[in-house]
C-alpha positions in Angstrom: 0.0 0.0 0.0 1.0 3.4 -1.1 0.4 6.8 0.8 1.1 10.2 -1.5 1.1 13.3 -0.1 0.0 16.3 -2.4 2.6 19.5 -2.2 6.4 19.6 -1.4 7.3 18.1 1.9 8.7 20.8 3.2 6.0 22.7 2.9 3.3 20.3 4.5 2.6 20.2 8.2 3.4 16.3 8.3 7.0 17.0 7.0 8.3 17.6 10.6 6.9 15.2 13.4 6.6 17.3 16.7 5.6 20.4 15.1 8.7 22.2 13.9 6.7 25.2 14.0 6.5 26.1 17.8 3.4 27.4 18.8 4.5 31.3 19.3 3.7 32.7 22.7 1.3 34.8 23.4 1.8 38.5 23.8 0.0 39.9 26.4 -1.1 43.2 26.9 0.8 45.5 29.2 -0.6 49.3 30.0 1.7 52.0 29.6 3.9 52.9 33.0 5.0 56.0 33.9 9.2 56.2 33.9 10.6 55.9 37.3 11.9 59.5 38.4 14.7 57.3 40.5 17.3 57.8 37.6 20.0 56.3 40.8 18.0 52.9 40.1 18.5 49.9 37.7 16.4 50.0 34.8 13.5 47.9 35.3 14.1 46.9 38.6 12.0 48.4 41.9 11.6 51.5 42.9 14.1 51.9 45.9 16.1 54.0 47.9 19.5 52.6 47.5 21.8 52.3 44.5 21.9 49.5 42.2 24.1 47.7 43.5 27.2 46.8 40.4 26.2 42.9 39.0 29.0 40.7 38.3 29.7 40.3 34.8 29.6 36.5 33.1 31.9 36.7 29.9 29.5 34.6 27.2 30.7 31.5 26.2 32.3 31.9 22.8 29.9 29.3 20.4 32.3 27.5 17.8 29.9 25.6 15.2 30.8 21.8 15.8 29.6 19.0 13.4 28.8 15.6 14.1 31.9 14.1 12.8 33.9 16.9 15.0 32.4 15.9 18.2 33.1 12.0 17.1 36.3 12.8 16.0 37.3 14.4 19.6 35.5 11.3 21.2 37.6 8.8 19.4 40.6 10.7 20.3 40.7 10.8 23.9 42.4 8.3 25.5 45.1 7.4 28.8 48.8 9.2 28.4 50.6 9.4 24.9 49.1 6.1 23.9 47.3 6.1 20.5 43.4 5.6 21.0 42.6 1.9 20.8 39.0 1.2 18.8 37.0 -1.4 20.4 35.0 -3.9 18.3 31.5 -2.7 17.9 29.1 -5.2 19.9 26.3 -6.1 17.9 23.2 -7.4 20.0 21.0 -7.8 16.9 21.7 -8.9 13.2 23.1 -6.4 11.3 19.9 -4.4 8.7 20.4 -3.1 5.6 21.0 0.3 6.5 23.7 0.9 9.6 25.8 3.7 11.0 29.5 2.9 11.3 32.0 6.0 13.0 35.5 6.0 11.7 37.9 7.4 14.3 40.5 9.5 12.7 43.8 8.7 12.1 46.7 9.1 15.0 49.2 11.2 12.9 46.6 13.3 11.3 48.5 16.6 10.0 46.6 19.6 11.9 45.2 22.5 9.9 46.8 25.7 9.0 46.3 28.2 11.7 45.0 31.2 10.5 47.2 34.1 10.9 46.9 36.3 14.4 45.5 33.5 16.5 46.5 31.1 18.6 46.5 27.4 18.8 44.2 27.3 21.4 41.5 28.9 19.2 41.5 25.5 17.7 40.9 23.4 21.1 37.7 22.2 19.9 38.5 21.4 16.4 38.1 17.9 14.8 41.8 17.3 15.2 43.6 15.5 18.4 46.8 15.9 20.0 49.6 14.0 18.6 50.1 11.2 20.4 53.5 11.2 22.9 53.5 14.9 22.6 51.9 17.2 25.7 49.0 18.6 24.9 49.2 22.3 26.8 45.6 22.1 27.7 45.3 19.0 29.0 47.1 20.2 32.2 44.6 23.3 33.3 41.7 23.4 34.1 38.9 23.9 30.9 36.9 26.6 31.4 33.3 26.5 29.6 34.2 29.5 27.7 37.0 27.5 26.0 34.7 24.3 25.6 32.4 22.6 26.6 33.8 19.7 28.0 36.1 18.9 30.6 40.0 18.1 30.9 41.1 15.0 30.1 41.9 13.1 33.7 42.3 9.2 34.6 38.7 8.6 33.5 36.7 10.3 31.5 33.1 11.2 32.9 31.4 14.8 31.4 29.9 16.7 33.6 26.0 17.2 33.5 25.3 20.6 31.8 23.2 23.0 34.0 20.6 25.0 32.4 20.4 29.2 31.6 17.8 28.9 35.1 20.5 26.9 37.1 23.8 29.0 35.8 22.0 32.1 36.6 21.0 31.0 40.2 24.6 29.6 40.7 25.8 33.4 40.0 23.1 34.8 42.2 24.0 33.0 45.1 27.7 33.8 44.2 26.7 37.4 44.4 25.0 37.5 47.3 27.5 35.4 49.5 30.1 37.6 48.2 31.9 39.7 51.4 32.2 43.1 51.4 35.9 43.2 51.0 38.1 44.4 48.9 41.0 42.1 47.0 43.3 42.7 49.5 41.3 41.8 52.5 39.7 45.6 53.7 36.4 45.7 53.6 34.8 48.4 50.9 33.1 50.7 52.3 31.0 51.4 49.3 29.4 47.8 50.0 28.4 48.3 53.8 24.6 50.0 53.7 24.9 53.4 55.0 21.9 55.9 56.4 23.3 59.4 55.0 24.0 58.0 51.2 20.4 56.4 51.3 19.4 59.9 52.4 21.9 62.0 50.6 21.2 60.1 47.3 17.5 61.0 46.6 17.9 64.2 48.2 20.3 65.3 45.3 17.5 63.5 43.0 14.7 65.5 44.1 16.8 68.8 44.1 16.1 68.5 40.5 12.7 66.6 40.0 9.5 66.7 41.2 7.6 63.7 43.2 4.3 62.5 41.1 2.1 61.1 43.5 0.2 58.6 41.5 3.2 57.0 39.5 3.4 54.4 42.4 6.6 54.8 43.7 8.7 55.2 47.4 7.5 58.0 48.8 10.3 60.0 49.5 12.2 60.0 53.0 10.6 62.3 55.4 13.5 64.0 56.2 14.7 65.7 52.9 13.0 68.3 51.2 11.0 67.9 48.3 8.4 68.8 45.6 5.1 66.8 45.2 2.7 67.3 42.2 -0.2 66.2 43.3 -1.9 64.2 40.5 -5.2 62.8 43.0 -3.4 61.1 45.8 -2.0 63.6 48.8 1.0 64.3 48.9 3.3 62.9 51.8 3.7 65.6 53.3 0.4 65.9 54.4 -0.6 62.1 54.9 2.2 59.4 55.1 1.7 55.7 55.9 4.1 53.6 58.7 4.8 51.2 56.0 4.5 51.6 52.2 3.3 47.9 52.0 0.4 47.0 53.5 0.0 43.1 54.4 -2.8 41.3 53.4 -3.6 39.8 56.7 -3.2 40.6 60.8 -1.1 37.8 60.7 2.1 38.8 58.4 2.0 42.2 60.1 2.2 40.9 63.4 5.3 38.6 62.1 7.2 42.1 60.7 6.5 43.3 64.3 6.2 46.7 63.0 3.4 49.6 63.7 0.7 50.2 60.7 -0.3 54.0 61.0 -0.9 56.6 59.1 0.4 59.8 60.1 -1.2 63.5 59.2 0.0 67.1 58.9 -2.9 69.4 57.5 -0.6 72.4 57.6 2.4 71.0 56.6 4.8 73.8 55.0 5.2 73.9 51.1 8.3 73.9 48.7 8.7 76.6 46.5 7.0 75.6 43.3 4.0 73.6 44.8 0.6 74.2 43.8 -0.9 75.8 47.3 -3.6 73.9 49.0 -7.5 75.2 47.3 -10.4 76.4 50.0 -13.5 75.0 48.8 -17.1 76.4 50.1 -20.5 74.5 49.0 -22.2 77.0 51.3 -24.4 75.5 53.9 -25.6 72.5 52.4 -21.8 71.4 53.1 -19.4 69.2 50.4 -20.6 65.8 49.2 -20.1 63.1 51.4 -21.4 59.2 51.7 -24.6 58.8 53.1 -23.3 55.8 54.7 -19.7 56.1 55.4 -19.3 59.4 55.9 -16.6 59.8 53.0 -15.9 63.2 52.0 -16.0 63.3 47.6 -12.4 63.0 46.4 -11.1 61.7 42.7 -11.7 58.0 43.6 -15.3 57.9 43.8 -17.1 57.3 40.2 -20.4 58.6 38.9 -22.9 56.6 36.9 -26.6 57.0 36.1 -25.3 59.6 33.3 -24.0 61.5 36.8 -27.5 61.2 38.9 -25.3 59.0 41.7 -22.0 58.7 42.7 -20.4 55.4 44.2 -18.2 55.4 47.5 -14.7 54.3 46.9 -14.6 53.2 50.8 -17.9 51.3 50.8 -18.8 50.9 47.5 -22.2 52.4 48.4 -24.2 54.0 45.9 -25.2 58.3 46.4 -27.8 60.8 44.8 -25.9 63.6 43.5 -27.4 66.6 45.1 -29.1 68.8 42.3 -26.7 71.7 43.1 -23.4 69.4 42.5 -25.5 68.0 39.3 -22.9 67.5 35.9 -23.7 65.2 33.2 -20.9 62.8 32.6 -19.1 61.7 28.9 -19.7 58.0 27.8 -16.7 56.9 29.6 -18.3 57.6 32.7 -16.4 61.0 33.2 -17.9 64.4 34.8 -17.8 67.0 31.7 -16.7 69.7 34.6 -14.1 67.3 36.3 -11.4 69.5 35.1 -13.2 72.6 37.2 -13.6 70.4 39.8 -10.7 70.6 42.7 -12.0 67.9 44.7 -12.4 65.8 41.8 -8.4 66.4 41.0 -6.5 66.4 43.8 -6.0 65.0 46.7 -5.6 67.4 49.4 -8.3 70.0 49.5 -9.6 72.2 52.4 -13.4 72.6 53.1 -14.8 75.3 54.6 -18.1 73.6 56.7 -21.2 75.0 58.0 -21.8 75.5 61.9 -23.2 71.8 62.2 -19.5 70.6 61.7 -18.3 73.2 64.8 -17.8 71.6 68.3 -17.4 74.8 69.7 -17.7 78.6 68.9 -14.8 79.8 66.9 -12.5 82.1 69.4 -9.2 84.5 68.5 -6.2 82.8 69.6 -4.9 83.2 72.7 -1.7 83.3 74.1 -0.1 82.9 77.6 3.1 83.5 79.3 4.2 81.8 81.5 7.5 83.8 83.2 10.1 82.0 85.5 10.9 84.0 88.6 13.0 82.6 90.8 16.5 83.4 92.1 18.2 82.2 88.8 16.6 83.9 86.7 16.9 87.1 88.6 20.3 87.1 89.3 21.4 86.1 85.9 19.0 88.6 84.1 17.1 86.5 82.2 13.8 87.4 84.0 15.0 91.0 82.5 16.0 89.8 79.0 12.2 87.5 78.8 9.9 91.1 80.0 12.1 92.7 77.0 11.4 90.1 74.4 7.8 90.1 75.1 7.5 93.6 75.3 9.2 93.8 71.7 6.9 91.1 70.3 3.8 92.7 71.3 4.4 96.2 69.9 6.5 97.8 67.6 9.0 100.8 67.8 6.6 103.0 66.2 3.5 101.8 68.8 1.9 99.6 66.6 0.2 96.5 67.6 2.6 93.7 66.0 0.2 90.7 66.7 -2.9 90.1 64.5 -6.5 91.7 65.1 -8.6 89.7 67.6 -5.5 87.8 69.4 -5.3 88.2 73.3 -2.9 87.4 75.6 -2.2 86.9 79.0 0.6 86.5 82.0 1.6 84.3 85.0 4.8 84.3 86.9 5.8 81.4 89.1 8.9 80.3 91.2 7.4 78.7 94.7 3.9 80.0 93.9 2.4 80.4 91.1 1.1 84.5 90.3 -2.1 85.2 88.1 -2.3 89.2 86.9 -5.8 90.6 85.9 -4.8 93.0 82.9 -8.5 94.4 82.6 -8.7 97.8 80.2 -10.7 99.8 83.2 -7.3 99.1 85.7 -5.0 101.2 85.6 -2.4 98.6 87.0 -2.4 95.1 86.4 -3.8 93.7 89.8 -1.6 90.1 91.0 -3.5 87.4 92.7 -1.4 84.9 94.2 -2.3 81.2 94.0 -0.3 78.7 96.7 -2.1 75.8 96.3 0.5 73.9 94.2 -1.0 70.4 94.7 -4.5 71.3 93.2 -3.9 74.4 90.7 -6.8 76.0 89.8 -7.9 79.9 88.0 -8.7 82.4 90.4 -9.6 84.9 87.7 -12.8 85.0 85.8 -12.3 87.5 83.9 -9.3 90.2 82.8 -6.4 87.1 82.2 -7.0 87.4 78.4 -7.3 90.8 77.4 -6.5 92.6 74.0 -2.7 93.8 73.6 -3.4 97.2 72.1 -6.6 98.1 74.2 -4.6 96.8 77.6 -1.3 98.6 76.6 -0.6 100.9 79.2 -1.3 97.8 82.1 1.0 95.4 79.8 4.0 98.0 79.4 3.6 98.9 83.4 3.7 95.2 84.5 6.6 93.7 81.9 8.8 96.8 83.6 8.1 96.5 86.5 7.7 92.5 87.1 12.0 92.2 87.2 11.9 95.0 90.0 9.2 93.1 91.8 10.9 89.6 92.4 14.5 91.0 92.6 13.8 91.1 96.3 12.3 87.6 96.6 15.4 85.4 97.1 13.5 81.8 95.7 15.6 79.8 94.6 12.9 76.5 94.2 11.3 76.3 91.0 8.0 74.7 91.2 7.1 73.8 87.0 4.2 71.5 86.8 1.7 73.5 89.1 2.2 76.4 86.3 1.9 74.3 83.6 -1.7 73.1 85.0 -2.6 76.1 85.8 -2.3 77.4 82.1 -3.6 74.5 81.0 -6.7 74.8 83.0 -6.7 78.6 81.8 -7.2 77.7 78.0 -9.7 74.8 78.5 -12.4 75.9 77.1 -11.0 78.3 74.5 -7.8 76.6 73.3 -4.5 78.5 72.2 -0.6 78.6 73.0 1.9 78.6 76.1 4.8 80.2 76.3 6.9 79.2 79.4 10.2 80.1 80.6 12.6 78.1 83.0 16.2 79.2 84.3 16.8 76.3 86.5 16.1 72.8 87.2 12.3 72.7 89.2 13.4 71.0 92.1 9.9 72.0 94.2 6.2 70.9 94.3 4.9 68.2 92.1 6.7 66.8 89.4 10.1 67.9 91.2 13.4 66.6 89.4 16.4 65.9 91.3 20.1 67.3 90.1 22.2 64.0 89.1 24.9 63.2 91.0 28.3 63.6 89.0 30.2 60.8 89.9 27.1 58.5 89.6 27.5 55.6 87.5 31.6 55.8 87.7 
């Protein structure tokens, strides 16, 4: 029986058993990525902090093109010493067929070829010719690398070696890599190999002197403590909100095993670069912004809009929202607000909100400031009760009479050493009146009213007491210092309203609660 096949056979699919043509892979699609601004980094590797560092170099092997009767040639011509290869009798286990494969080894005194002119003899290592027998070959005594050949020196037996595949080679120089020490050829260790904290400081520092940090391109934040400029593309920027880790683990258990805190820590009025875009005030009157009806979410960029823009989903709880009819847009057919672009909250990811009174826990006050003035013995004698009344003084009004603080601020004064001293600083009073408060275990207010009082209508009261206040305690000879008390007391002063402290101390506070004790010198010798 006869079988024809139509066509040439190397054209037809049944010409190569196996499929000589491999199935191609399949390309998948990848979205574009934005390029890493870490220009310090390895291309395509992580974005990172530290320098790449230098890989060790594998030279290639160099690829001769070897034929089947080369490789048999080499085979047949191995043998034990300067002895000529012997050619055992082939062992047939089966009668011979009509069709057979028979190698001749070549002959011992085979003349070699001419060496082409500039290279060497052991150019021709793996060539179809063999040493001359009683004659020493020069590489059978060193060791054959595999980018001279691929097969091992000639020793008392012959046994090749198992070849390792591109996956096993490259692991092999991994692990060389990595258990590498970082030492130097003679035996100092490099200290461009130990990890240092200024150079992974100092090197994206110098990186972002030039650049600017996107913050959606998902990379390393930059290190808290260098100064930088963040465009902010949706996400906030880290100076205002920056996470304890910048990998979150997928489960309570992995980040109990990293033992390390998950947080997120804030700064609303963080301080911006030169060249930032500043922070937009928003007002939606006194319906207040957008926010989840279950969750609470305030509207930002994540949250998307459907219904042709009727509703907008929560990005937190995935809960769907009717658009209020004043926030109303249509969107585009990709789901897109046609005003997104006028639309702050939509675009960035730090915005301010200015709220109705429903979103006020208390009254909105001026600020309010209190000083608190050490005067004891030390500070007395050593003029720094003087130097403090001075400062203040200065602070408060300018040369020309001016009030130097803004509209609406008030301030007030307590002095302390032993006892802590309360002064009512009310505009009718021609001096400022002291009350004395000695009860340093409980601290409480004595004054009502006239602690806080405006700088610029309580002028002449504040000039008279910040003069005469060094005068008054030169005399008192206290040299106890008694901190805490004060500190509660102030505290207890700006309860209700809130504002700032401004304490001095000279000396170690050695009295009352929260005493501290001077260390002895030769303690711990």
């Amino acid at each position: 029986m006869e079988f024809s096949l139509t066509g040439s056979p190397a054209t037809t699919p049944l010409a190569t058993p196996g499929g000589s043509n491999p199935r191609q892979k399949e390309q998948r699609f990848r979205p574009p990525v934005a390029p890493s601004p870490y220009e310090y980094q390895q291309a395509g590797s992580e974005p990172s902090y530290f320098p790449a560092q230098p890989q060790q170099q594998v030279p290639p092997q160099q690829q001769q093109p070897q034929s089947m009767d080369g490789l048999s040639n080499q085979m047949g011509a191995m043998g034990l010493g300067g002895q000529p290869p012997v050619t055992a009798a082939p062992h047939k286990k089966k009668k011979d067929r009509h069709a057979y494969h028979h190698i001749e080894t070549p002959a011992a005194a085979q003349p070699l070829p001419a060496a082409v002119p500039g290279t060497t003899s052991s150019q021709f290592y793996n060539t179809q010719n063999a040493p001359m027998p009683g004659t020493a070959a020069p590489y059978m005594s060193q060791q054959i690398t595999p980018a001279m050949s691929q097969f091992p020196a000639a020793a008392s037996t012959f046994a090749p070696a198992n070849p390792a595949t591109p996956m096993e080679h490259a692991a092999r120089q991994g692990d060389q890599l990595l258990s590498a020490p970082a030492s130097s050829q003679s035996g100092r260790v490099d200290p461009e190999q130990i990890p240092s904290v200024p150079r992974s400081r100092d090197i994206p520092a110098r990186h972002y002197q030039e650049r600017i940090y996107p913050t959606m391109e998902q990379h390393l934040p930059p290190p808290a403590v260098i100064p930088f400029v963040a465009f902010d593309q949706g996400n906030s920027s880290p100076k205002f909100a920056r996470l304890t880790l910048n990998n979150i683990p997928s489960s309570n258990e992995a980040l109990q095993t990293t033992g390390l805190p998950l947080g997120l820590v804030l700064q609303p009025l963080a301080p911006l670069q030169d060249g930032e875009q500043p922070v937009p005030v928003l007002d939606f009157g006194d319906v207040g912004p957008p926010r989840c009806r279950r969750c609470r979410t305030y509207i930002n960029p994540f949250m998307s809009f459907r219904s042709g823009g009727n509703k907008f989903v929560c990005n937190l709880c995935t809960h769907p929202n009717d658009v209020p009819s004043e926030y109303f847009a249509p969107t585009d057919p990709t789901g897109i607000r046609v005003d997104r672009a006028q639309r702050p909250e939509l675009m960035l990811g730090t915005v301010d909100f200015l709220v109705p009174k429903e979103y006020w826990t208390r009254d909105p006050v001026p600020l309010q400031w209190l000083f608190v003035i050490d005067v004891s013995l030390e500070a007395s004698s050593r003029g720094f009760l003087d130097a403090m009344c001075k400062g203040i003084l200065h602070a408060l009004y300018a040369e020309d009479g001016t009030n130097n603080v803004p509209a609406g601020v008030k301030v007030g004064f307590v002095t302390f050493d032993r006892e802590v001293h309360f002064y009512n600083l009310s505009p009718g009073l021609e001096q400022a009146q002291m009350i004395v408060m000695p009860d340093i275990e409980d601290p409480f207010v004595p004054l009502s009213q006239g602690l806080f009082v405006d700088p610029q209508a309580s002028k002449s009261a504040i000039t008279s007491l910040l003069a005469r206040i060094p005068d008054m305690f030169s005399s008192v000879k206290s040299p106890e210092l008694a901190l805490l008390p004060a500190v509660n007391a102030a505290l207890a002063a700006l309860k209700s309203t809130g504002g700032k402290i401004v304490c001095s101390v000279s000396s170690l506070p050695t009295f009352g609660p929260g005493r501290l004790f001077p260390r002895d010198k030769n303690e711990g010798r």
